[in-house]
OpenMM code with the backbone's topology and positions (N, CA, C; nanometers):
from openmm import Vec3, app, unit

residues = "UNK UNK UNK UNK UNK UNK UNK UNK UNK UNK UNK UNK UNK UNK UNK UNK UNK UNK UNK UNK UNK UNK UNK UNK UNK UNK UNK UNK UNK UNK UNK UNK UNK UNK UNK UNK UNK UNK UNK UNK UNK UNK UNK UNK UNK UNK UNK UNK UNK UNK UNK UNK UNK UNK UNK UNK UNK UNK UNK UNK UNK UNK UNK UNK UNK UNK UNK UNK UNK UNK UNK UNK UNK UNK UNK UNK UNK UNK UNK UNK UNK UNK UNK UNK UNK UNK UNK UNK UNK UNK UNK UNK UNK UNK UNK UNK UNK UNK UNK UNK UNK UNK UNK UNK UNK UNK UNK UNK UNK UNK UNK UNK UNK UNK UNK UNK UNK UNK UNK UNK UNK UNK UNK UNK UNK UNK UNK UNK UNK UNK UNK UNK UNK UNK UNK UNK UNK UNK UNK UNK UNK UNK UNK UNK UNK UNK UNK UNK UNK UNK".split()
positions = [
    Vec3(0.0821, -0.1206, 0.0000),
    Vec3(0.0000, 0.0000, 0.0000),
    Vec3(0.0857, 0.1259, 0.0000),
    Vec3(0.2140, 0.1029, 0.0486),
    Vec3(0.2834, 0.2348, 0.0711),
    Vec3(0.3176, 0.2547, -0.0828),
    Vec3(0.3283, 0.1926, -0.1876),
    Vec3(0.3732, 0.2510, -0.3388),
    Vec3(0.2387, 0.3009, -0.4078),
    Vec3(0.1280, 0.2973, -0.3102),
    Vec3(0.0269, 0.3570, -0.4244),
    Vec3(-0.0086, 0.5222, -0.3448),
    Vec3(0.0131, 0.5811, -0.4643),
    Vec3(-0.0388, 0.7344, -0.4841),
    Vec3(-0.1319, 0.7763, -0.4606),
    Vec3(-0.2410, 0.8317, -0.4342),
    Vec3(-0.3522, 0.9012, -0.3909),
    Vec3(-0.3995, 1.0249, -0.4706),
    Vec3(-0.4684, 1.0384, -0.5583),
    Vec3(-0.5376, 1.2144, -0.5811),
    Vec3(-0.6171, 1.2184, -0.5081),
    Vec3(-0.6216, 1.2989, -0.4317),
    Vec3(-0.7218, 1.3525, -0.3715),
    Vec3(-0.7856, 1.5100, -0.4065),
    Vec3(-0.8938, 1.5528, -0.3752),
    Vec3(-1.0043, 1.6490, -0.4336),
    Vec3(-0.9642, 1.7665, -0.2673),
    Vec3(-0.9425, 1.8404, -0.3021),
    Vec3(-0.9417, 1.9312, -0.2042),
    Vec3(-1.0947, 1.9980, -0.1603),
    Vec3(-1.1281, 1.9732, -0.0123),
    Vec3(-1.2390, 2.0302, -0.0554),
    Vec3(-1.2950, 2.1865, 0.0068),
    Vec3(-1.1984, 2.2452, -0.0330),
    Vec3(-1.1997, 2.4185, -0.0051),
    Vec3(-1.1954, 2.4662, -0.1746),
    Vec3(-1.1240, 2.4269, -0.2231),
    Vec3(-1.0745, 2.4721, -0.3888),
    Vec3(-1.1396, 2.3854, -0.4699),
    Vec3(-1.1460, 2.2610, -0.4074),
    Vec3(-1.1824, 2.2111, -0.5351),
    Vec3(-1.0459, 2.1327, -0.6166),
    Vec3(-0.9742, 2.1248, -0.6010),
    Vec3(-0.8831, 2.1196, -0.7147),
    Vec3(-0.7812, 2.0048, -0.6676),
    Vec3(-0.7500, 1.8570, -0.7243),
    Vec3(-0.6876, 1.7668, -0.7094),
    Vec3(-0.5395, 1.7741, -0.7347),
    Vec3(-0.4872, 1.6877, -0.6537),
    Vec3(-0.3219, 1.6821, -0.6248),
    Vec3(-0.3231, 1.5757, -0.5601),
    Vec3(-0.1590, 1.4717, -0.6135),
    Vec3(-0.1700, 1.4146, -0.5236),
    Vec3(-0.1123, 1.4004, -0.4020),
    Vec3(-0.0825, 1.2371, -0.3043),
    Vec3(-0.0793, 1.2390, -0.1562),
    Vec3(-0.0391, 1.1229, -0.1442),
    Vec3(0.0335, 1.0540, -0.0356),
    Vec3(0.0694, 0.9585, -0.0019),
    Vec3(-0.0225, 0.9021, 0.0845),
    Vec3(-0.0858, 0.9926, 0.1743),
    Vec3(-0.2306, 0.9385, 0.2013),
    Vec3(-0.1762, 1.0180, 0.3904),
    Vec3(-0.2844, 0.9676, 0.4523),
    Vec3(-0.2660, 1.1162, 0.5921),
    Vec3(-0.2846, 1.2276, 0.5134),
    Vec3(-0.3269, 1.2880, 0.6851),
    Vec3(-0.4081, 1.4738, 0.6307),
    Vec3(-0.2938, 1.5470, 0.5902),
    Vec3(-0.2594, 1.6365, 0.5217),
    Vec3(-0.1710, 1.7195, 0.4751),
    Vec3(-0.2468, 1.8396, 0.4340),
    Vec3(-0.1717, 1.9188, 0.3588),
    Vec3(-0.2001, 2.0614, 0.3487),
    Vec3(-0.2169, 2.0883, 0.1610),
    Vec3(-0.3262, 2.1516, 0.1284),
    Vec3(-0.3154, 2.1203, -0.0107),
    Vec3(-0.2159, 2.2299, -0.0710),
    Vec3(-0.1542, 2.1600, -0.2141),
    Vec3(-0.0318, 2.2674, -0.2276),
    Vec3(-0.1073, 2.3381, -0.3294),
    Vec3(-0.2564, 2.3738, -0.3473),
    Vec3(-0.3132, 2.5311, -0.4547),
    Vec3(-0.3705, 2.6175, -0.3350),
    Vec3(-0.4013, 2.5919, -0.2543),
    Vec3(-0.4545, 2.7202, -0.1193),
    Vec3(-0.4240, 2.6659, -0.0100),
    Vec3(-0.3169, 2.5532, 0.0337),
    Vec3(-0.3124, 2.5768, 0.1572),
    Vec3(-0.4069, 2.5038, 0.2864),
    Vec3(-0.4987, 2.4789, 0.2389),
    Vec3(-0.6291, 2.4101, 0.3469),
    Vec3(-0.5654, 2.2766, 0.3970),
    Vec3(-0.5701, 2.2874, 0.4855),
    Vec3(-0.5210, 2.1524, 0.5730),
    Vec3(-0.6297, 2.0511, 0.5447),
    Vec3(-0.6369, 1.9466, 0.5139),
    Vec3(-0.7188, 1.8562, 0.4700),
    Vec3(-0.7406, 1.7457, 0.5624),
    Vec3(-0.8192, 1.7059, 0.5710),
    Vec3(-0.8384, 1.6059, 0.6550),
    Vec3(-0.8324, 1.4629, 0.6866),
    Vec3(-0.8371, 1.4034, 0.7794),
    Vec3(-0.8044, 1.2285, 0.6924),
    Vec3(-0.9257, 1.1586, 0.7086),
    Vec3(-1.0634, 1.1713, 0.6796),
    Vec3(-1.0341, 1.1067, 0.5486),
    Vec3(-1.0614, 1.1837, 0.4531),
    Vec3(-0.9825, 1.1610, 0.3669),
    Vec3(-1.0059, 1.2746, 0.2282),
    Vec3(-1.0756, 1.2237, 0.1303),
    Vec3(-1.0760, 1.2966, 0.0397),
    Vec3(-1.1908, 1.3016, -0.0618),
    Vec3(-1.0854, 1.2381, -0.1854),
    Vec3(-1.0867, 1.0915, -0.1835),
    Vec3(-0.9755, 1.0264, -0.3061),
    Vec3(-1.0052, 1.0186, -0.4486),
    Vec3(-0.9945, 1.0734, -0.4862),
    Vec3(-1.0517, 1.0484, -0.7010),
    Vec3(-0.9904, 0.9557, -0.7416),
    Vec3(-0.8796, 0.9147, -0.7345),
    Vec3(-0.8317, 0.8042, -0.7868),
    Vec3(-0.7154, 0.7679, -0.7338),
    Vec3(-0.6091, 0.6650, -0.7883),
    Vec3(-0.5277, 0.5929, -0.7033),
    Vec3(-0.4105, 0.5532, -0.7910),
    Vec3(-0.2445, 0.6419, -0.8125),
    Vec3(-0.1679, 0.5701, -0.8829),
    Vec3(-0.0685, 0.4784, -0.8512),
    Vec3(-0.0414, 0.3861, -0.9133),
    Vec3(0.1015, 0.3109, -0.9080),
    Vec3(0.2431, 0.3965, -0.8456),
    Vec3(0.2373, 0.4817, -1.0022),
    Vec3(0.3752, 0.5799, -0.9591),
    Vec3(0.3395, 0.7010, -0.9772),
    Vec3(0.4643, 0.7819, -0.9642),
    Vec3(0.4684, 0.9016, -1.0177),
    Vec3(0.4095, 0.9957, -1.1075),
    Vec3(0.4790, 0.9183, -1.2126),
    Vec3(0.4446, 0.9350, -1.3604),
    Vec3(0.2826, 0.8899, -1.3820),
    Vec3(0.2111, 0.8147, -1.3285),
    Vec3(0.1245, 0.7585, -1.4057),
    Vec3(0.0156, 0.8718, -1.2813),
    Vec3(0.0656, 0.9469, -1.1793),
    Vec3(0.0366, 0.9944, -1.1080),
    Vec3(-0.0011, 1.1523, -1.1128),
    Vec3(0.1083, 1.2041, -1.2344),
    Vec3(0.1161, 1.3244, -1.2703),
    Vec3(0.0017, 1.3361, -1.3701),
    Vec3(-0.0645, 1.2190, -1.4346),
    Vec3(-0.1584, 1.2241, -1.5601),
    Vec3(-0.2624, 1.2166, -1.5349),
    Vec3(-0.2832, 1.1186, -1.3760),
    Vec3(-0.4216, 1.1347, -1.3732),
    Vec3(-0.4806, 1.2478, -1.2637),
    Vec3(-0.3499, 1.2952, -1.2027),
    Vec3(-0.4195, 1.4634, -1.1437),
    Vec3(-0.4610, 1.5720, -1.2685),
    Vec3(-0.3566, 1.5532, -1.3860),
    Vec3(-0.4143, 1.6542, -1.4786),
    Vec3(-0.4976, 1.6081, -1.5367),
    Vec3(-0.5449, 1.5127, -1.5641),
    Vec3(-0.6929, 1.4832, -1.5859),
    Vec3(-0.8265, 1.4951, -1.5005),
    Vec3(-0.7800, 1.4687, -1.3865),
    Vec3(-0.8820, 1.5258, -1.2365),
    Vec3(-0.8999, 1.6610, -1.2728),
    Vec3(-0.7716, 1.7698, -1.3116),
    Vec3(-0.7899, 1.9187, -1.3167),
    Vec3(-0.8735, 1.9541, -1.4181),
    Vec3(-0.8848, 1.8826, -1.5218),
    Vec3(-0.9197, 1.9175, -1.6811),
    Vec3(-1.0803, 1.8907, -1.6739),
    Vec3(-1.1609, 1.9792, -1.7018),
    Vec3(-1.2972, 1.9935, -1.6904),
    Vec3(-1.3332, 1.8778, -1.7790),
    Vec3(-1.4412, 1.8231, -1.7499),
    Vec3(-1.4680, 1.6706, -1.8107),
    Vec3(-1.4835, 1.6845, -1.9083),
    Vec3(-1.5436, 1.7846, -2.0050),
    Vec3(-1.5760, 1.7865, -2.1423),
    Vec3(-1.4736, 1.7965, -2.2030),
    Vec3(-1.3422, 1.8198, -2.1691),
    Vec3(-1.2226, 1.8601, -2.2498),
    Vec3(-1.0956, 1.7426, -2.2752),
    Vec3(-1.1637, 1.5854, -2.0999),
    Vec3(-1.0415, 1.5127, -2.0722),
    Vec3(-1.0724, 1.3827, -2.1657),
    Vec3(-1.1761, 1.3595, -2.2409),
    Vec3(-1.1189, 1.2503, -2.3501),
    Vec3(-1.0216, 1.3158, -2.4747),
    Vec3(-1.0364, 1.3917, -2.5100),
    Vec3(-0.9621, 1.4891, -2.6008),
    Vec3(-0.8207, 1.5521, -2.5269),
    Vec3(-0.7921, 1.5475, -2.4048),
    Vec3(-0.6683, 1.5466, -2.2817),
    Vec3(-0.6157, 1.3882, -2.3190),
    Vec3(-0.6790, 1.3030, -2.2811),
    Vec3(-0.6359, 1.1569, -2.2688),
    Vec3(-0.6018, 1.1105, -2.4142),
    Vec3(-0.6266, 1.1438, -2.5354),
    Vec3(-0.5726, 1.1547, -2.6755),
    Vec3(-0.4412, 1.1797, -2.6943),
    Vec3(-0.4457, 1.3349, -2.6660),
    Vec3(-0.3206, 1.4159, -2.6574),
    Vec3(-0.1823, 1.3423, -2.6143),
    Vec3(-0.2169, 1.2939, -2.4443),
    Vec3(-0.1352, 1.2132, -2.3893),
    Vec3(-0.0485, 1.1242, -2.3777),
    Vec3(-0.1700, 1.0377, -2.4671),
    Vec3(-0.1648, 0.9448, -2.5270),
    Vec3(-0.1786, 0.8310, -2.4205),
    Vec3(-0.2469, 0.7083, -2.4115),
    Vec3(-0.3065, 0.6058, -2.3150),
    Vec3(-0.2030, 0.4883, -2.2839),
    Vec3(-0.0884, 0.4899, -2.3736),
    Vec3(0.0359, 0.4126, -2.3281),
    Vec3(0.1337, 0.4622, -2.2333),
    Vec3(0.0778, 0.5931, -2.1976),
    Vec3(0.1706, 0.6318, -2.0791),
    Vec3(0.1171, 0.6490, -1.9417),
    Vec3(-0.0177, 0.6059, -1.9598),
    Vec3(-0.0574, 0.5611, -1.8154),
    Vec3(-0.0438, 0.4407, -1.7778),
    Vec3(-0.0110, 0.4027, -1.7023),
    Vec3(0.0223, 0.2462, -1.6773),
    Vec3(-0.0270, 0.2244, -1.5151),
    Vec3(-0.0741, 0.0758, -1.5370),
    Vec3(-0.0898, 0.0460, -1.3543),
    Vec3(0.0904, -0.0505, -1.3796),
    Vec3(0.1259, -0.0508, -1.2167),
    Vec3(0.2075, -0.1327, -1.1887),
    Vec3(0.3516, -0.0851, -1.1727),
    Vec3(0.3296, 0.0584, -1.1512),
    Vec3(0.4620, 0.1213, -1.1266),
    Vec3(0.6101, 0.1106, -1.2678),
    Vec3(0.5467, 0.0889, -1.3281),
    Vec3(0.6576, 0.1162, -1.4512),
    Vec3(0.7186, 0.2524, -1.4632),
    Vec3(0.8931, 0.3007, -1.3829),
    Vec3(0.8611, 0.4004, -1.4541),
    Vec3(0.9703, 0.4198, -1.5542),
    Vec3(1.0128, 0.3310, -1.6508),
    Vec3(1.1005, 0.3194, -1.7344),
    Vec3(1.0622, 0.3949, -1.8089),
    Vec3(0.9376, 0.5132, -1.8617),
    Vec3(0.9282, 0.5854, -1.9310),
    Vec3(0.8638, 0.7776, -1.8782),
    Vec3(0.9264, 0.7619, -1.7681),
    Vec3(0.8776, 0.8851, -1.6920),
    Vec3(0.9618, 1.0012, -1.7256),
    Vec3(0.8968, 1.1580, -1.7227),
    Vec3(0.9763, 1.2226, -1.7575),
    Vec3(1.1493, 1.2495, -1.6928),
    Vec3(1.1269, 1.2032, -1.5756),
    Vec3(1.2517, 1.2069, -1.4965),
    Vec3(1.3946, 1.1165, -1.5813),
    Vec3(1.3227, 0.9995, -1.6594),
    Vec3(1.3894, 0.9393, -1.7371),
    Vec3(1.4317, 1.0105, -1.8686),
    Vec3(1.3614, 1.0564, -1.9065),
    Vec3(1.3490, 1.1758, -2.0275),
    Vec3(1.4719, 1.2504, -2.0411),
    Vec3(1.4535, 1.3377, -1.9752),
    Vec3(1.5545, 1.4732, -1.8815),
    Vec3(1.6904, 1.3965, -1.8784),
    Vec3(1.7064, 1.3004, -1.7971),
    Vec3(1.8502, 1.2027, -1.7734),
    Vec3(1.9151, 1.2093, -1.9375),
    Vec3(1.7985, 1.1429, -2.0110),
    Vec3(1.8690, 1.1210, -2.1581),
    Vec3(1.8927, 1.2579, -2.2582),
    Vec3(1.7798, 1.3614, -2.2114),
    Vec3(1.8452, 1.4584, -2.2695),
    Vec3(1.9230, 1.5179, -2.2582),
    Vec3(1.9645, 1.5057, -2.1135),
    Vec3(2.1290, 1.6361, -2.0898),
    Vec3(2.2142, 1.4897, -2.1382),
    Vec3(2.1694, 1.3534, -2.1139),
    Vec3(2.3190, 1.2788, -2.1901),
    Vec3(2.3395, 1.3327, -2.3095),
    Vec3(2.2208, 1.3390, -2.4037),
    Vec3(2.2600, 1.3479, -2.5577),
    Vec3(2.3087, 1.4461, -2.5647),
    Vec3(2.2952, 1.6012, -2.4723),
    Vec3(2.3460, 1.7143, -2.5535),
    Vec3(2.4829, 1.7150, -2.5620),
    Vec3(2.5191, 1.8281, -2.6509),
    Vec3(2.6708, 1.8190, -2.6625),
    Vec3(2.7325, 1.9178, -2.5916),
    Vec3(2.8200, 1.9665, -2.5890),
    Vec3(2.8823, 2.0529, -2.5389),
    Vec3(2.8121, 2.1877, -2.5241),
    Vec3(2.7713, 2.2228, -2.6253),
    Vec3(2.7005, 2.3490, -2.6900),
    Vec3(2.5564, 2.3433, -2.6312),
    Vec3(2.4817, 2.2386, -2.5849),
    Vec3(2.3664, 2.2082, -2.5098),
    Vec3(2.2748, 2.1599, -2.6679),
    Vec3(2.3541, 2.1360, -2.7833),
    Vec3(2.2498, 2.1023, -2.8810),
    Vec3(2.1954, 1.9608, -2.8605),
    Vec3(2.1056, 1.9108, -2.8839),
    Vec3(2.0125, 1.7541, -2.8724),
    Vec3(1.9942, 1.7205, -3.0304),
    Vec3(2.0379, 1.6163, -3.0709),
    Vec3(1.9841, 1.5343, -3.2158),
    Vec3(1.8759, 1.4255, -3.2378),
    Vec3(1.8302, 1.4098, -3.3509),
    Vec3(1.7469, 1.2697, -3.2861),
    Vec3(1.7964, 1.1412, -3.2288),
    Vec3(1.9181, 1.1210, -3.3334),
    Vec3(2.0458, 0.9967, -3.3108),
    Vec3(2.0799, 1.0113, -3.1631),
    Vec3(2.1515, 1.1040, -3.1100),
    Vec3(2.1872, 1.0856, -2.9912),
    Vec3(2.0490, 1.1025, -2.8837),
    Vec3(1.9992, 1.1588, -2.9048),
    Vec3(1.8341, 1.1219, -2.7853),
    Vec3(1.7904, 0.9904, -2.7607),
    Vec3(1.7825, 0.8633, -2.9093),
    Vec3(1.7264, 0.7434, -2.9199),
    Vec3(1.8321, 0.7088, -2.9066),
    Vec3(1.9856, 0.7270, -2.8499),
    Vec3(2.0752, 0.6636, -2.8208),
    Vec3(2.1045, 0.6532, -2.6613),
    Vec3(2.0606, 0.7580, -2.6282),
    Vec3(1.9813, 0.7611, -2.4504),
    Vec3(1.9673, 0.7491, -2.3728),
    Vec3(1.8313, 0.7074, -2.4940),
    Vec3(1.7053, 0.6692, -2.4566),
    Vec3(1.7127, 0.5070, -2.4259),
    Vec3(1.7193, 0.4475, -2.5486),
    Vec3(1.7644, 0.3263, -2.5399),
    Vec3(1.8366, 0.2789, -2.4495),
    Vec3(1.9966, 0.3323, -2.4132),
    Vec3(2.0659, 0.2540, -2.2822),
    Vec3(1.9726, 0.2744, -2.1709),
    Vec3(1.8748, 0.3726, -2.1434),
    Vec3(1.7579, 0.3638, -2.0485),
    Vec3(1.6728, 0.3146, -2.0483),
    Vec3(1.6736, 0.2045, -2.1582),
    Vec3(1.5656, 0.0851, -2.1840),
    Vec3(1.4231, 0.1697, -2.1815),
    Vec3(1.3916, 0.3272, -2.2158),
    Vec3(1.3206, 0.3856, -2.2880),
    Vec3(1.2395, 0.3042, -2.4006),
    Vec3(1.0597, 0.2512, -2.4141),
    Vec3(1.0334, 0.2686, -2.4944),
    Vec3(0.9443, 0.3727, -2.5675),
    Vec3(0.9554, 0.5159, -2.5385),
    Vec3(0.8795, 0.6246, -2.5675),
    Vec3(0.9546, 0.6589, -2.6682),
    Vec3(0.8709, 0.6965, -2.7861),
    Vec3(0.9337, 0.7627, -2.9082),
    Vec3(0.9958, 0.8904, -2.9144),
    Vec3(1.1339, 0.9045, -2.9545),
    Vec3(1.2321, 1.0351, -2.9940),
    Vec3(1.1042, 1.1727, -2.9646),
    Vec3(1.0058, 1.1584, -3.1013),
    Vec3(0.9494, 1.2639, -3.0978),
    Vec3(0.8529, 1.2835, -2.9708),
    Vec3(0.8008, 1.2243, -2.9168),
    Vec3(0.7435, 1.2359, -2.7818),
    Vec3(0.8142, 1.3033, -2.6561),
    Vec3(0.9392, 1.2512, -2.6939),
    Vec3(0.9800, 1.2911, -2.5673),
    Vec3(1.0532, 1.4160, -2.5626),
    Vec3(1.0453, 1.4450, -2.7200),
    Vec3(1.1164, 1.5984, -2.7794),
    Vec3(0.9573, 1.6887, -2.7243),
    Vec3(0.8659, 1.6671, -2.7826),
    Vec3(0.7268, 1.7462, -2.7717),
    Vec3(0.7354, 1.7743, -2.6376),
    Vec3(0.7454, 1.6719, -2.5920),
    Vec3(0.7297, 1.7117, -2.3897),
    Vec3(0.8494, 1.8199, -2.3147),
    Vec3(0.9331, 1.7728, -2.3899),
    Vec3(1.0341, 1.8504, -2.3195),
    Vec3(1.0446, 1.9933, -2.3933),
    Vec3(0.9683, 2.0136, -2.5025),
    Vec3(0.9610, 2.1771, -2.5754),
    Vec3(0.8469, 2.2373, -2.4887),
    Vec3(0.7626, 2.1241, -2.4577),
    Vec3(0.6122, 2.1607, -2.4187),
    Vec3(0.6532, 2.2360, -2.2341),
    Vec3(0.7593, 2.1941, -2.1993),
    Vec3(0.7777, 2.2319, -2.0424),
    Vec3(0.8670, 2.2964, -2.0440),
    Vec3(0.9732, 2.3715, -2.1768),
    Vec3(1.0443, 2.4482, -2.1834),
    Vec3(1.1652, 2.4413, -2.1706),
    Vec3(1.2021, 2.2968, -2.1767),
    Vec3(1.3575, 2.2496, -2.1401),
    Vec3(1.4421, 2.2972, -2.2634),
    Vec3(1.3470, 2.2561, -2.3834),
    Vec3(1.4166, 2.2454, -2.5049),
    Vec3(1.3395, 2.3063, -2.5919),
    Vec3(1.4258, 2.3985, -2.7369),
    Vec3(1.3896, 2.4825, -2.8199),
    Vec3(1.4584, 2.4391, -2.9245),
    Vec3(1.3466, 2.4239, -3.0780),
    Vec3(1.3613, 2.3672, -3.2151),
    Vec3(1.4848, 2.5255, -3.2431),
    Vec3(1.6076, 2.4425, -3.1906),
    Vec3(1.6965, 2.5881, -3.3088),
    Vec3(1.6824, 2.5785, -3.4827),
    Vec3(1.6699, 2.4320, -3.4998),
    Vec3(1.6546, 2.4047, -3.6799),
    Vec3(1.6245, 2.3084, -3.6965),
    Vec3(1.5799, 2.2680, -3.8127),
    Vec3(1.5195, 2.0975, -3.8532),
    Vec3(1.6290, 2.0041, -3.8126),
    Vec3(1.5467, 1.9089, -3.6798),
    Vec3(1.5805, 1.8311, -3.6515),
    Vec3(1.7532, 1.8202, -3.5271),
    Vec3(1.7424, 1.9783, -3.4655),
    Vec3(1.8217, 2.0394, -3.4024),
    Vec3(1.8008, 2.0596, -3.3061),
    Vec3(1.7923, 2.0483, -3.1831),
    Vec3(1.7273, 2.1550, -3.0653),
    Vec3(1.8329, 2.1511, -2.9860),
    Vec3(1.8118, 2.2908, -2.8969),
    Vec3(1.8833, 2.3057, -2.7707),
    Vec3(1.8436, 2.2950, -2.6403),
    Vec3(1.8972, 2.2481, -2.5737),
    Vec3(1.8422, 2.2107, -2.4350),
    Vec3(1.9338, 2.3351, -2.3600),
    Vec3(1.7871, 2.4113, -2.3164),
    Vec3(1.8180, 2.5658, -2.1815),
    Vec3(1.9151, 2.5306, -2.1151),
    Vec3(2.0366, 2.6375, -2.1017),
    Vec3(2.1179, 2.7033, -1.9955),
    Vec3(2.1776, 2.6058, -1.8488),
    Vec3(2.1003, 2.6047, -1.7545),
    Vec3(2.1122, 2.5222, -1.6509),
    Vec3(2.0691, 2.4031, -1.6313),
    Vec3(2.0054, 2.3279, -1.7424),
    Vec3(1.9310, 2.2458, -1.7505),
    Vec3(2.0570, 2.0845, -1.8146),
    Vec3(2.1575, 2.1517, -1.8607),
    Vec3(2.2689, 2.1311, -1.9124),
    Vec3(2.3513, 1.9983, -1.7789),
    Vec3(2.4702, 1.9237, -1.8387),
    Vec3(2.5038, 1.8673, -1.7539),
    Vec3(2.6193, 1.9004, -1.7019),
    Vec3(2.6822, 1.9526, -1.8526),
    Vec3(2.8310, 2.0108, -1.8334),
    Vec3(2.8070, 2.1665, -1.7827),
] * unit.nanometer
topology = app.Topology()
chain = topology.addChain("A")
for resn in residues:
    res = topology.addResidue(resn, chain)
    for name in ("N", "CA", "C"):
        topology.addAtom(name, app.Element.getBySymbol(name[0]), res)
């Protein structure tokens, strides 16, 4: 029981995050919450943890068209997190070079020794999408400043 995740529904705001479970304090306003809380759902890990709070957040009419986007192979039960962004990040400051540039070759080169099976371009989209990394030219990008290994 201690590896499963918790969303819970805050119920001052409204607004889900998750919890290891015990009362805690919610991290969008603060309200000390109570035990027993109000649980929406229940993850494995992390990763599979981060998708279904932003789907808890995402107004219902909008989260089958959210869960598309996502894509449904990256939710997983069973604690897999051989494809989490934390894994991501690792392979992108490996691939960059000196200069902080990222290629596709060296990303799926990685990726792979991280027994990664998420596709090059996925894990490029995510990491432009959170600002790590910027398309300098076809099939080029740079990975930000401090984000770097060297």
């Amino acid at each position: 029981m201690d590896d499963v995740w918790l969303v819970a529904r805050c119920p001052s705001c409204s607004r889900c995050h998750g919890a290891r479970g015990a009362a805690h304090r919610c991290p969008h306003c603060g309200h000390r919450t109570a035990s027993p809380m109000d649980v929406v759902d229940r993850a494995a890990s992390a990763a599979e943890l981060q998708v279904l709070v932003t789907l808890a957040n995402t107004p219902e009419e909008l989260r089958d068209e959210l869960r598309k986007r996502i894509g449904g192979q990256r939710v997983r039960k069973g604690g897999d997190d051989e494809d989490s962004p934390r894994v991501w990040f690792a392979a992108l400051r490996e691939a960059a070079n000196e200069d902080g540039y990222v290629t596709v070759e060296a990303l799926a080169k990685a990726l792979r020794r991280r027994s990664s099976i998420t596709p090059v371009p996925d894990v490029i989209e995510h990491a432009m999408g959170t600002g790590l990394l910027f398309e300098e030219e076809s099939d080029l990008w740079c990975l930000l400043g401090e984000q770097r290994s060297g």
